[in-house]
VMD Tcl script that builds the backbone (N, CA, C; Angstrom):
set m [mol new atoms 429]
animate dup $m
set s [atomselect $m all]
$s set {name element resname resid chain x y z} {
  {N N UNK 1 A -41.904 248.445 145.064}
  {CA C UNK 1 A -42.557 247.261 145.585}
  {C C UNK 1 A -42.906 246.289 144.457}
  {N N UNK 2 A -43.616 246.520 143.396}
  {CA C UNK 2 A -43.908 245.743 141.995}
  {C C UNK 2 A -42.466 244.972 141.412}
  {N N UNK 3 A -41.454 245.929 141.629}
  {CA C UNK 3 A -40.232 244.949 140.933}
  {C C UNK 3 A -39.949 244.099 141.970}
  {N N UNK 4 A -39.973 243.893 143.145}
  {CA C UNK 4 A -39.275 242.630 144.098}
  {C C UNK 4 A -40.510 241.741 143.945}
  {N N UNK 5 A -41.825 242.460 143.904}
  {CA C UNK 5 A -43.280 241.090 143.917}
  {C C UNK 5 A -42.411 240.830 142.545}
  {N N UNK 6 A -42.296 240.615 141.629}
  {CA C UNK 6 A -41.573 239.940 140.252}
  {C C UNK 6 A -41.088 239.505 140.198}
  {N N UNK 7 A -39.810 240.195 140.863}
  {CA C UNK 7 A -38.440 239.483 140.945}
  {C C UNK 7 A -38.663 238.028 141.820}
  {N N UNK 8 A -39.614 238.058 143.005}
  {CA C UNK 8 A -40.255 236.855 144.035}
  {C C UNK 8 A -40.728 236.080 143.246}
  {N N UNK 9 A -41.585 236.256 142.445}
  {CA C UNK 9 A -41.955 235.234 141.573}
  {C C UNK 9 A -41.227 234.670 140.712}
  {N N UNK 10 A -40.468 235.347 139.919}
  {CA C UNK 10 A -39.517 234.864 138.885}
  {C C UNK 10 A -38.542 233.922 140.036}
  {N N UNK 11 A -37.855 234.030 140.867}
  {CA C UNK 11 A -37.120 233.139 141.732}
  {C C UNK 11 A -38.275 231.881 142.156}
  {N N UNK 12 A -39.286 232.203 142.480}
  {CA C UNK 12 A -40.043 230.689 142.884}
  {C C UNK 12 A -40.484 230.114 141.200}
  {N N UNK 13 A -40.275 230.644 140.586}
  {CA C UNK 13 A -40.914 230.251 138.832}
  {C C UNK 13 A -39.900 229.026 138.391}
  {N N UNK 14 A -38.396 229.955 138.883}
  {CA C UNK 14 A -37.332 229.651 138.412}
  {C C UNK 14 A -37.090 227.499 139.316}
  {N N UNK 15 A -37.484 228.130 140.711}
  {CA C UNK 15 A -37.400 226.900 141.952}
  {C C UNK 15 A -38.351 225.844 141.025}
  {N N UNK 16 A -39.413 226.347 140.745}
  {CA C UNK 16 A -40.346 225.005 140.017}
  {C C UNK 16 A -39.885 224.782 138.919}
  {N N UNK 17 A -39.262 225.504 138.048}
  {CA C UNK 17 A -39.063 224.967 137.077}
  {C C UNK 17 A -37.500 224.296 136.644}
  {N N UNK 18 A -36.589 224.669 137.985}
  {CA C UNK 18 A -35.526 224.350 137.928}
  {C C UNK 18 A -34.780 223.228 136.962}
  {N N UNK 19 A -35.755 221.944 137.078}
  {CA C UNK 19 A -35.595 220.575 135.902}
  {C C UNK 19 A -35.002 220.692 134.153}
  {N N UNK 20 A -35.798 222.256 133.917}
  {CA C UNK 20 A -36.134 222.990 132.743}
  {C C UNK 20 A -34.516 223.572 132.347}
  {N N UNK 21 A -33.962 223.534 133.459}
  {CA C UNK 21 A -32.509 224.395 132.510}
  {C C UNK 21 A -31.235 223.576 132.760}
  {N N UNK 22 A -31.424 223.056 131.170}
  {CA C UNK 22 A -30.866 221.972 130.724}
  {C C UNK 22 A -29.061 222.216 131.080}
  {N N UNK 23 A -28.517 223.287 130.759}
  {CA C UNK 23 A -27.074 223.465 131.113}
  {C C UNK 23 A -27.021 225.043 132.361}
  {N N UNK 24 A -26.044 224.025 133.168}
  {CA C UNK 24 A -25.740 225.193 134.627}
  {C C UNK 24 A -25.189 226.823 133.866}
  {N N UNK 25 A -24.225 226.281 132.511}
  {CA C UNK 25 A -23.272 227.321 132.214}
  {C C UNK 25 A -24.427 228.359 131.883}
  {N N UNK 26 A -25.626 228.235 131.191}
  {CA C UNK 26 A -26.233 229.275 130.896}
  {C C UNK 26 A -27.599 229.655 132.018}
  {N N UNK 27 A -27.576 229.087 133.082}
  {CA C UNK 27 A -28.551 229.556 133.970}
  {C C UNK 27 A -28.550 231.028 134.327}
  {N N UNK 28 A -27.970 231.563 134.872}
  {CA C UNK 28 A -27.912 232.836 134.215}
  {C C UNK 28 A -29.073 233.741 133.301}
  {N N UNK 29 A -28.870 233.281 132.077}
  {CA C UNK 29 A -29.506 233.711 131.407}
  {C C UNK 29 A -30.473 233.012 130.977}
  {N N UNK 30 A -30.737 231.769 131.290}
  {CA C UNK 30 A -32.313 231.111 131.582}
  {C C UNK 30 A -32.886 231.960 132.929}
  {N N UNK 31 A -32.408 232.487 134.225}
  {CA C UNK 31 A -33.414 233.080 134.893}
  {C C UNK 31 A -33.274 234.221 134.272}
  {N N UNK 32 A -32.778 235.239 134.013}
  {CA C UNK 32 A -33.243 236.401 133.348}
  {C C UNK 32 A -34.373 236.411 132.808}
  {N N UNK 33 A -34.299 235.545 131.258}
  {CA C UNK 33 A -34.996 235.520 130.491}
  {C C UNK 33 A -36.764 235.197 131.596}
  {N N UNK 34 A -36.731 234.538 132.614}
  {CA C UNK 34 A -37.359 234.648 133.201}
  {C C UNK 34 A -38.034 235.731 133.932}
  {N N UNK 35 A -37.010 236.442 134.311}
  {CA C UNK 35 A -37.406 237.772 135.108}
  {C C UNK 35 A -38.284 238.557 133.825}
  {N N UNK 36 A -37.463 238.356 132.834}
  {CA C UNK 36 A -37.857 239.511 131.601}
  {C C UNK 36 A -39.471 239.258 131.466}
  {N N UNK 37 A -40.090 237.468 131.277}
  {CA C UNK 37 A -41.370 237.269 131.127}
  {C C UNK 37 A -42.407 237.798 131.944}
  {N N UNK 38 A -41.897 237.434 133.182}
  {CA C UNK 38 A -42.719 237.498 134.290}
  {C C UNK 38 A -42.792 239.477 134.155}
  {N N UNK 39 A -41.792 240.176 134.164}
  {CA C UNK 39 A -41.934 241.642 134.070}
  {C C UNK 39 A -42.616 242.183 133.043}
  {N N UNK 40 A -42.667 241.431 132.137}
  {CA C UNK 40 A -44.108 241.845 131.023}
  {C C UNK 40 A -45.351 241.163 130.872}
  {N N UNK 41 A -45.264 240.121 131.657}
  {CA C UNK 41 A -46.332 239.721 131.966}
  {C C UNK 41 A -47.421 240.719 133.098}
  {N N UNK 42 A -46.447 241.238 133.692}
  {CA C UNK 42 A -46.650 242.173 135.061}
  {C C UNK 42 A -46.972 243.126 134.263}
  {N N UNK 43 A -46.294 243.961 133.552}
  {CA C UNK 43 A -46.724 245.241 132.926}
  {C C UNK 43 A -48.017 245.056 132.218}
  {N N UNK 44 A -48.242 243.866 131.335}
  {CA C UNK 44 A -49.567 243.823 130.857}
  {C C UNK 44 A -50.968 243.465 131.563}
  {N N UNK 45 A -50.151 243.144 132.399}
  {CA C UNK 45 A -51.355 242.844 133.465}
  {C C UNK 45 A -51.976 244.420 134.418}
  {N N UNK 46 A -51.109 244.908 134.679}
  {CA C UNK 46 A -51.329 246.492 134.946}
  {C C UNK 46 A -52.093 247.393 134.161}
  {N N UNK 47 A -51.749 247.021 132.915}
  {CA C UNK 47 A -51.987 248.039 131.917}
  {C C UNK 47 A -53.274 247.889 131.678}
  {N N UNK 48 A -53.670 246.565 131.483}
  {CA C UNK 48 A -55.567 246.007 131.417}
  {C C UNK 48 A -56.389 246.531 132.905}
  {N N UNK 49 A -55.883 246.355 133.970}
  {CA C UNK 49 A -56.425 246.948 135.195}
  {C C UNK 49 A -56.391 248.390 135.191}
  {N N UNK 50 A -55.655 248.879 134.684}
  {CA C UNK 50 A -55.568 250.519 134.678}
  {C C UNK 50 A -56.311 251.088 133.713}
  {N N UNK 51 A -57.077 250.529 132.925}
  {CA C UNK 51 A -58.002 250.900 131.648}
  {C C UNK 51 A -58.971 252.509 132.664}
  {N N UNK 52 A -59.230 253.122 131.787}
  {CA C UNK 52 A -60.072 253.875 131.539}
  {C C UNK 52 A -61.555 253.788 132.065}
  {N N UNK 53 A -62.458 253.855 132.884}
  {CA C UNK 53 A -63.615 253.920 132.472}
  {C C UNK 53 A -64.423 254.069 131.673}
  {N N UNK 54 A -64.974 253.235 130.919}
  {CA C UNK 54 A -65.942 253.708 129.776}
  {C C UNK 54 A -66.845 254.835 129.834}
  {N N UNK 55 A -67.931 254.674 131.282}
  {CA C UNK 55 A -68.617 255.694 131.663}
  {C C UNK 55 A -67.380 256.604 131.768}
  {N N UNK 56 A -66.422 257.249 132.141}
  {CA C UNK 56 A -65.965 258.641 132.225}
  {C C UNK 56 A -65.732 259.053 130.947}
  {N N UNK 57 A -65.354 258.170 129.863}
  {CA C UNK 57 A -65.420 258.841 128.584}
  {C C UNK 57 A -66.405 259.738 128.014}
  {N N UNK 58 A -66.218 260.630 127.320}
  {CA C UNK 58 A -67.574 261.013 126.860}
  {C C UNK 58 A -67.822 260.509 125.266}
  {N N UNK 59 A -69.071 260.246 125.401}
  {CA C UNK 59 A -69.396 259.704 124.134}
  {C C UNK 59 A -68.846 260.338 122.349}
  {N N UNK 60 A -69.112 262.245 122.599}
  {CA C UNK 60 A -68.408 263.027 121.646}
  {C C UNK 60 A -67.913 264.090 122.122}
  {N N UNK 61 A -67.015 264.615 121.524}
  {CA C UNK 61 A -66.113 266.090 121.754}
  {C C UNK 61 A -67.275 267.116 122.210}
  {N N UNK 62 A -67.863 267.762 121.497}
  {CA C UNK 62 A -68.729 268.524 121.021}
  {C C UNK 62 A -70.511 268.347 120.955}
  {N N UNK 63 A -69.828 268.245 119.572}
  {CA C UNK 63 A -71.177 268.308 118.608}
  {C C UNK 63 A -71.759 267.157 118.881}
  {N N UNK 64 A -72.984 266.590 118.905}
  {CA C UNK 64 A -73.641 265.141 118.636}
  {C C UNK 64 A -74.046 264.934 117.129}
  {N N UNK 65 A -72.762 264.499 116.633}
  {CA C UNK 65 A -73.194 263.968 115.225}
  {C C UNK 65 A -73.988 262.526 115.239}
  {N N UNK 66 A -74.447 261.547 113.837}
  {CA C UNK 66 A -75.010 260.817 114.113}
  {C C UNK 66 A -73.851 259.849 114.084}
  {N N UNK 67 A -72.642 260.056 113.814}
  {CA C UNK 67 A -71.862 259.133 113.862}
  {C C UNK 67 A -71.403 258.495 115.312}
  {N N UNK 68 A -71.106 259.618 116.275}
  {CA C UNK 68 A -70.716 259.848 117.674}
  {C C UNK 68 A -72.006 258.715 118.593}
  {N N UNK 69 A -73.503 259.245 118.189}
  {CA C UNK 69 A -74.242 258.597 118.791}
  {C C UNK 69 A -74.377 257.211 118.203}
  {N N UNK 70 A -74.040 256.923 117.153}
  {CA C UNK 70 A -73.783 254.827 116.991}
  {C C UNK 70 A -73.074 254.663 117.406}
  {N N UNK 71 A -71.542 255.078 117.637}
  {CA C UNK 71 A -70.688 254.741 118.703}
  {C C UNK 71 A -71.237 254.696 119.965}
  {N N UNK 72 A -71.988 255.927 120.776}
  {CA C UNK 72 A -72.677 255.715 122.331}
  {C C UNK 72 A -73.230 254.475 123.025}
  {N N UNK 73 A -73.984 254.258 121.541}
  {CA C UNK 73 A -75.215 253.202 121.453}
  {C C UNK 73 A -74.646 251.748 121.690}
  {N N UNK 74 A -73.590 251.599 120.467}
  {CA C UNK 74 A -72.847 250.285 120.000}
  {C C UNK 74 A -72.150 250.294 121.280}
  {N N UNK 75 A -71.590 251.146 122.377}
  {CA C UNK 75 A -70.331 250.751 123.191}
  {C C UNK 75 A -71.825 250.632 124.367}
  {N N UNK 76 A -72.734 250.927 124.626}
  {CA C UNK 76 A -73.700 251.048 125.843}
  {C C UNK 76 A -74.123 249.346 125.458}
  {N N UNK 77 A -74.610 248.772 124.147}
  {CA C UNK 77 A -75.172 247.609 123.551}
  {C C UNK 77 A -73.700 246.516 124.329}
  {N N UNK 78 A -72.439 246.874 123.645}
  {CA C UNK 78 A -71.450 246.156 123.644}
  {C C UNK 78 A -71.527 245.638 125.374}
  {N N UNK 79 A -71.491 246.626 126.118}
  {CA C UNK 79 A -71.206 246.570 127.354}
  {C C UNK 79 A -72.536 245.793 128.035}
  {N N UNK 80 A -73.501 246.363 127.467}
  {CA C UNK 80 A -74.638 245.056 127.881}
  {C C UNK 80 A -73.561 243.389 127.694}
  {N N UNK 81 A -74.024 243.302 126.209}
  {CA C UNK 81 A -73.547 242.062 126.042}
  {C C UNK 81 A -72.292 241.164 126.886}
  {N N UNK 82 A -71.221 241.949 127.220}
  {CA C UNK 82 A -70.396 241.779 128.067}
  {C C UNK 82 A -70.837 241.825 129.245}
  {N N UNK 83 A -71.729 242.509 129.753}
  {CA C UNK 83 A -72.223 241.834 131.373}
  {C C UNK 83 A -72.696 240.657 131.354}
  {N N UNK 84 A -73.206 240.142 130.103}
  {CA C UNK 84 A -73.699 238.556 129.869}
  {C C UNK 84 A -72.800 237.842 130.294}
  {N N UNK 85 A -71.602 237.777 130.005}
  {CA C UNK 85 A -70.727 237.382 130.172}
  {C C UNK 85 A -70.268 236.324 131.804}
  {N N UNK 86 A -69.790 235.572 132.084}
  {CA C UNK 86 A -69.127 234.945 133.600}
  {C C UNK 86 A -67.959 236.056 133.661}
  {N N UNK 87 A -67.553 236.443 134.522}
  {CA C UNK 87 A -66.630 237.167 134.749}
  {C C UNK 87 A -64.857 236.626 134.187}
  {N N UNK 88 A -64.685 235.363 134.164}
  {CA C UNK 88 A -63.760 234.751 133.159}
  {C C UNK 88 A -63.571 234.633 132.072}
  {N N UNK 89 A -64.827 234.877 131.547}
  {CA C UNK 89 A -65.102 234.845 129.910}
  {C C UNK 89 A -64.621 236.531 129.823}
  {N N UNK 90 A -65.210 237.075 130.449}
  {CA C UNK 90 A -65.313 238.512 129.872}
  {C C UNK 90 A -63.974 239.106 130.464}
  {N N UNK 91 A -62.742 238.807 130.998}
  {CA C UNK 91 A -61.426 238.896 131.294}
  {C C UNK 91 A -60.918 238.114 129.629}
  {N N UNK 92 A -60.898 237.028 129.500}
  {CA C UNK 92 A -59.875 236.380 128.487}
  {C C UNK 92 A -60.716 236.846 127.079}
  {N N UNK 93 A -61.659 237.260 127.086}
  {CA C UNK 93 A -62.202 238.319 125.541}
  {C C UNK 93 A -61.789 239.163 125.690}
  {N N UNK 94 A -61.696 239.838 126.742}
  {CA C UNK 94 A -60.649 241.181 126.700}
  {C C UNK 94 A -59.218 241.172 126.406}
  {N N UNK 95 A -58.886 240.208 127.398}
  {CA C UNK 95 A -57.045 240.171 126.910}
  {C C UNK 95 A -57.042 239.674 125.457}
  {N N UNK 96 A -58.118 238.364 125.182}
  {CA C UNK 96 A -57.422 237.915 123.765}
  {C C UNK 96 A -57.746 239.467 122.704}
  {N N UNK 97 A -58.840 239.493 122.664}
  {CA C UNK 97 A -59.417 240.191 121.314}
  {C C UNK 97 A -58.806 241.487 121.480}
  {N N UNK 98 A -58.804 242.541 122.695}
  {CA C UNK 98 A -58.434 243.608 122.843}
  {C C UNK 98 A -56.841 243.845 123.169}
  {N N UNK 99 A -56.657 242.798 123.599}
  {CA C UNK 99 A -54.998 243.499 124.051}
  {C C UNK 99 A -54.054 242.603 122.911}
  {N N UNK 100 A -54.169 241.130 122.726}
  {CA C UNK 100 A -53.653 240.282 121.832}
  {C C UNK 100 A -52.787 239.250 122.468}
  {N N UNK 101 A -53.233 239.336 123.443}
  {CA C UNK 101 A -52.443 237.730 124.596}
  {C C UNK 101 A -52.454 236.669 123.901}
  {N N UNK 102 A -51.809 236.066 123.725}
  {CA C UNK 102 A -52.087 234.431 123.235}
  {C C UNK 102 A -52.600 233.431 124.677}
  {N N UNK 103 A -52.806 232.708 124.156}
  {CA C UNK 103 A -53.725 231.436 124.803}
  {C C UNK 103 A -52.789 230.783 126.319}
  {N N UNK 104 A -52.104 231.214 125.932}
  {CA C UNK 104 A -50.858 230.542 126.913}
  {C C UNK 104 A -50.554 231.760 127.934}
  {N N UNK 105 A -50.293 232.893 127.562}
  {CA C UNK 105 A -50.453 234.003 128.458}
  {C C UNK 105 A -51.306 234.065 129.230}
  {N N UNK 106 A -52.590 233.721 128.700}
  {CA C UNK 106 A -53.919 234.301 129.622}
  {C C UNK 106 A -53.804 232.709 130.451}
  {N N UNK 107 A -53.970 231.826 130.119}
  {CA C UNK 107 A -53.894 230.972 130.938}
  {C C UNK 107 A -53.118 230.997 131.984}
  {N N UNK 108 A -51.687 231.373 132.217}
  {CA C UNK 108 A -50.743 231.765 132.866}
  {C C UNK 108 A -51.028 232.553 134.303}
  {N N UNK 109 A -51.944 233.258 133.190}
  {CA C UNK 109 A -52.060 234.900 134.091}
  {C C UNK 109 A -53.541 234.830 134.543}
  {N N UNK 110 A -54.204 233.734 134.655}
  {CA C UNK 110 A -55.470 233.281 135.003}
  {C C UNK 110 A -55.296 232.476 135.705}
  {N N UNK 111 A -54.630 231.794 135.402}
  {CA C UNK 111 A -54.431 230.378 136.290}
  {C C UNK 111 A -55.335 229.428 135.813}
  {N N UNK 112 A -55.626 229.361 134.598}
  {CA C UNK 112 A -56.498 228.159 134.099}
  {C C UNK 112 A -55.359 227.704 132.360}
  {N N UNK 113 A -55.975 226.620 132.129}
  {CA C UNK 113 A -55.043 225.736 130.854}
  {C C UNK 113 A -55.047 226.388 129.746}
  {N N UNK 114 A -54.477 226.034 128.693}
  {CA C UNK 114 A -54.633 226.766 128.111}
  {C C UNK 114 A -55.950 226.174 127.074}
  {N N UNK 115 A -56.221 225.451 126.863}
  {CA C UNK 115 A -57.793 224.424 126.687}
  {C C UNK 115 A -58.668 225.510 127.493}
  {N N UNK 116 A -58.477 225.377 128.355}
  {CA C UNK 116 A -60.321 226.125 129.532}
  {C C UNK 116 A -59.539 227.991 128.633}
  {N N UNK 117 A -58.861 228.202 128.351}
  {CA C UNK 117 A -58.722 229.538 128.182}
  {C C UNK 117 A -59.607 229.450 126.291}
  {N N UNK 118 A -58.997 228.474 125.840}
  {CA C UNK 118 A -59.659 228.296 124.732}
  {C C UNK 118 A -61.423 228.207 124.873}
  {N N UNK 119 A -61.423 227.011 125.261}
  {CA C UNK 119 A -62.808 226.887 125.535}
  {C C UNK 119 A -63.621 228.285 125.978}
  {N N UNK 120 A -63.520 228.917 126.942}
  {CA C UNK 120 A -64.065 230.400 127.827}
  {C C UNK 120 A -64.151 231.207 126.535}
  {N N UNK 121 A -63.153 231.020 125.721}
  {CA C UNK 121 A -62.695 232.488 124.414}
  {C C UNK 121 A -64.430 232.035 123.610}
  {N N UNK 122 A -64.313 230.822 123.036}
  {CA C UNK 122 A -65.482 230.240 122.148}
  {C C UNK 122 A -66.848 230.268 122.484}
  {N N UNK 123 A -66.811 229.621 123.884}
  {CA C UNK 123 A -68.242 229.972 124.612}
  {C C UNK 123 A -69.040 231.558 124.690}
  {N N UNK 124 A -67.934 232.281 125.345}
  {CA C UNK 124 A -68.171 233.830 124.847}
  {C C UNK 124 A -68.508 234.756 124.144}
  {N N UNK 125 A -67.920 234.094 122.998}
  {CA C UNK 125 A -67.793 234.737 121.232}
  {C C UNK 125 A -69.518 234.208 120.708}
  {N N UNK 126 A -69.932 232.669 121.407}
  {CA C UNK 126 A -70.694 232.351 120.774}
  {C C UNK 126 A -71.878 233.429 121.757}
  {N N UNK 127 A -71.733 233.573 123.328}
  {CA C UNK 127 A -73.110 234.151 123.778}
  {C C UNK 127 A -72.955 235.169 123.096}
  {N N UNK 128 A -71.729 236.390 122.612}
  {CA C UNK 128 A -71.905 237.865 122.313}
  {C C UNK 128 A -72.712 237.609 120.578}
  {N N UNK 129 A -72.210 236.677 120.117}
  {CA C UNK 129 A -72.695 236.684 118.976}
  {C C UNK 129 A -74.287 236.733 118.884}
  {N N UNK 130 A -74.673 235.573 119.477}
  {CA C UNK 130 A -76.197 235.136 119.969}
  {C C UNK 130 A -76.733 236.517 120.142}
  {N N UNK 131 A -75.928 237.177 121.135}
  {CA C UNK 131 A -76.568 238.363 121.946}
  {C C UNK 131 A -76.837 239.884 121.372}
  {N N UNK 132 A -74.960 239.669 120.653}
  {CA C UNK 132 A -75.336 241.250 119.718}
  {C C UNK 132 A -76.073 241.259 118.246}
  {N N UNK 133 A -76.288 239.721 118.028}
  {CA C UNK 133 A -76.726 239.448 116.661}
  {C C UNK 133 A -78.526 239.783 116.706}
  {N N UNK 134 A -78.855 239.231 117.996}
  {CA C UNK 134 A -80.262 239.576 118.369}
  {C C UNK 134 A -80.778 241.038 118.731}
  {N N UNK 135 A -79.742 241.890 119.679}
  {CA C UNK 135 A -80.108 243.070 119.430}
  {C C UNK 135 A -79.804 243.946 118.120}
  {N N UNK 136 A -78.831 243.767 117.183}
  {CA C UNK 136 A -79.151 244.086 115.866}
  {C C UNK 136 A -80.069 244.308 115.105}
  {N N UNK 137 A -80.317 242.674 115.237}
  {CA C UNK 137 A -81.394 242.103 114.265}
  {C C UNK 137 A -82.591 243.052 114.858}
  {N N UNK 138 A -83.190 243.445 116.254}
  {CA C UNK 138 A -84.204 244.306 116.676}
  {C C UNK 138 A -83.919 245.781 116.278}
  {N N UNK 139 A -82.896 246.113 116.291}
  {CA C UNK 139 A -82.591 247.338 116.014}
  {C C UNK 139 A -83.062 247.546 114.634}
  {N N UNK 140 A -82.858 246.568 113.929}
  {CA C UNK 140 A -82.638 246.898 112.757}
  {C C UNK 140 A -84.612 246.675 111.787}
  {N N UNK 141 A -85.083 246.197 112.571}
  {CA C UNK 141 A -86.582 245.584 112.114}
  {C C UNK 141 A -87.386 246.621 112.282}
  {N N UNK 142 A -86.533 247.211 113.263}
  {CA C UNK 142 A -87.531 248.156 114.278}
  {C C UNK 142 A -87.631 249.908 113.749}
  {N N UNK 143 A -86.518 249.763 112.879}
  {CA C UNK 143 A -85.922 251.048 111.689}
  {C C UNK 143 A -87.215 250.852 111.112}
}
mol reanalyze $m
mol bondsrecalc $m
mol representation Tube
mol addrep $m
């Protein structure tokens, strides 16, 4: 079912953008190259939805070293800060910073410009900063 939803899109991608392929002889391989985007665009888009639960992870193997529990702490803190987040912001910080989308991908695959994808990335960076810089800074006074 996932390869024909693709293949559907890549054919209506292809219909809008039809203007775009400058010689008939290689259309062909202008829609391919299409199918090929849109099918990794698809796979990466899967692959971010299929993530892991954080809560099901466990924090350490074993033992509770003190290393294991700053990780607990830092990913329980992190995940605060990210609920701060608009739910758009905290999608395109994920794809950019964690997966490595460029600006044009996520826009794509958002459906917003690639400007508002920019903009969302900066606004974000600046609340987590604000946010994890302040619980730090308490963490750290409070030592």
């Amino acid at each position: 079912m996932d390869a024909e939803d693709v293949c559907q899109e890549a054919f209506v991608r292809a219909l809008e953008r039809l203007e775009d392929c400058r010689s008939p002889r290689k259309f062909a391989a202008w829609l391919l190259q299409i199918v090929r985007n849109r099918a990794r665009n698809y796979i990466d888009y899967r692959r971010v939805r299929e993530t892991v639960d954080l809560d099901k992870i466990p924090a350490t193997g074993g033992d509770k070293t003190d290393r294991a529990v700053e990780r607990a702490e830092l990913r329980g803190t992190l995940r605060q800060a990210l609920a701060q987040l608009t739910e758009l912001q905290r999608q395109i910080v994920l794809l950019h910073d964690l997966e490595g989308w460029k600006h044009r991908e996520i826009a794509h695959s958002l459906d917003v410009s690639e400007v508002a994808s920019r903009q969302h990335l900066l606004n974000a960076r600046r609340t987590l900063r604000e946010l994890l810089g302040r619980e730090l800074l308490e963490e750290y006074t409070n030592a």
